[in-house]
N, C-alpha and C positions, 0 to 999 in steps of 0.2 A: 435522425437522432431524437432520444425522448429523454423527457428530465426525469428523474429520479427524486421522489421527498421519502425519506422515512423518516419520525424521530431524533436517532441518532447517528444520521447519517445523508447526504444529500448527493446527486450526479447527475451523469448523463451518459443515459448507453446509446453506443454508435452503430452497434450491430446487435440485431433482435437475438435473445437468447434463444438456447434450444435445449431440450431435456435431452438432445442425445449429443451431447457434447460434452465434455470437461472444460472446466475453467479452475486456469492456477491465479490463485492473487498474488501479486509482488507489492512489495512497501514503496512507497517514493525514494523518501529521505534516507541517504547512507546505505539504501540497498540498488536505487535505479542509480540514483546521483553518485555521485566522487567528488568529496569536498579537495581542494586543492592542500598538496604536501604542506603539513607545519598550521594547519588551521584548524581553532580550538575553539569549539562550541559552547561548553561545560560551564561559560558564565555569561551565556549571552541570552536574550530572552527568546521564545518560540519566535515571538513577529520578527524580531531582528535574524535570525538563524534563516529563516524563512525569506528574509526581503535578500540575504546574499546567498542563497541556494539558486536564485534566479542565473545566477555567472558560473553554479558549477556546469562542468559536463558529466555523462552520463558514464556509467562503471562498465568498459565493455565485458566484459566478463558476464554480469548478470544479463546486460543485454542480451547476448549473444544466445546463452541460457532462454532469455525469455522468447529470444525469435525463432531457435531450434523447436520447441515448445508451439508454438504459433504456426509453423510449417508444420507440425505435426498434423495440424485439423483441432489444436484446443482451441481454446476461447481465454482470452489474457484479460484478468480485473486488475485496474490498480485501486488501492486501499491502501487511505494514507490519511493520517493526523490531520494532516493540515486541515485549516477551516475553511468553514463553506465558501468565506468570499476569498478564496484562492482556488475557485473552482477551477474557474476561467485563463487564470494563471497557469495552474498543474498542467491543465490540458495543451494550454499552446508549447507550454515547453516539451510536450512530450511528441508534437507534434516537429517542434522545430530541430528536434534531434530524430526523424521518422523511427519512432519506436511503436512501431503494431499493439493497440489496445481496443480489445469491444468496449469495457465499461470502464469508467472513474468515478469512486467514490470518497467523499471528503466528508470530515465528522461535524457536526453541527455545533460539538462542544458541549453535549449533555452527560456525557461522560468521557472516563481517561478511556486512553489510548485503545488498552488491550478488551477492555470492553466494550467501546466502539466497533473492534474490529471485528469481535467475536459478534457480534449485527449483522459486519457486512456480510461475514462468512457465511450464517445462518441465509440470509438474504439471495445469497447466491445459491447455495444448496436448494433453496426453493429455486432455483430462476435455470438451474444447468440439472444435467445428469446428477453430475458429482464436482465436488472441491478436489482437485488433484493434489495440491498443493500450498501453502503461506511460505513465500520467501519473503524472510522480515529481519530487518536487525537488532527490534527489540526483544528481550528475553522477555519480556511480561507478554506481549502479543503472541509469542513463539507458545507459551502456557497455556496462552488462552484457544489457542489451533488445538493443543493437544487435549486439554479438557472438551471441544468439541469434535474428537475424534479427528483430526487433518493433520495426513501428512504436513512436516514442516521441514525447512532448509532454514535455519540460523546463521545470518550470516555477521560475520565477527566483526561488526565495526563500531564505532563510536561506543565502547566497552564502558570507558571513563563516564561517560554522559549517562549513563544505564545504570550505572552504580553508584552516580551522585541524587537521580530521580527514581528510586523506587515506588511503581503501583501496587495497587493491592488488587490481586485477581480472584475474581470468582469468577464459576461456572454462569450464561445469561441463556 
């Protein structure tokens, strides 16, 4: 395993990249995860959102997606909000649910979301072949894949919370 620092964004890859591979990035929150029926995020703060994501379980659906994906011969990044000292968190949950990932990157909080992500994406486009893919549930991060040229999968959850927090995207 090697750490990862950039600017705005921090990890750890667990398996060395390779330029003749594809890597797809999935989102953590509300795309890996499945918040539990009747639970309402839209006024609760990131950390707190964050400290009870630890009890969800995982959305088999996208799993399934991401391990079909993984059996292929891609390379799986996660790329996710969350901050840097929930690195070590991300990871073991992702572990403790055996969900196949080469790399995890978490944002440093230098900037929002979709900007952040659109680093990691760039990041990886250096580090693989190619970006396959953004499976993300935010629409701003979803904008920010397409202004960098990446296929994306939008997937429709936490709509409410999306259209109570509007970012502002530009191209990075």
């Amino acid at each position: 395993m090697k750490g990862i620092a950039q600017s705005h964004f921090v990890g750890i890859q667990r398996v060395q990249p390779h330029k003749s591979r594809i890597v797809h990035a999935f989102d953590l929150d509300d795309t890996i995860t499945q918040k539990p029926d009747g639970f309402d995020n839209c006024g609760m703060s990131k950390d707190d959102f964050f400290d009870a994501s630890r009890a969800f379980a995982p959305d088999n659906r996208i799993v399934d997606l991401l391990r079909m994906m993984h059996q292929w011969g891609d390379s799986i990044a996660i790329c996710t909000a969350r901050p840097s000292d929930r690195l070590t968190e991300s990871f073991n949950w992702l572990r403790k649910w055996n969900i196949p990932f080469d790399v995890i990157l978490v944002s440093t909080g230098l900037d929002n979301s979709s900007n952040t992500k659109q680093h990691m994406l760039k990041y990886l486009r250096r580090s693989y072949r190619m970006v396959g893919t953004l499976i993300d549930d935010s629409p701003y991060n979803i904008e920010g894949a397409r202004l960098q040229r990446i296929k994306r999968i939008h997937v429709l959850k936490n709509c409410e919370y999306w259209n109570a927090h509007p970012e502002v995207v530009v191209k990075v």
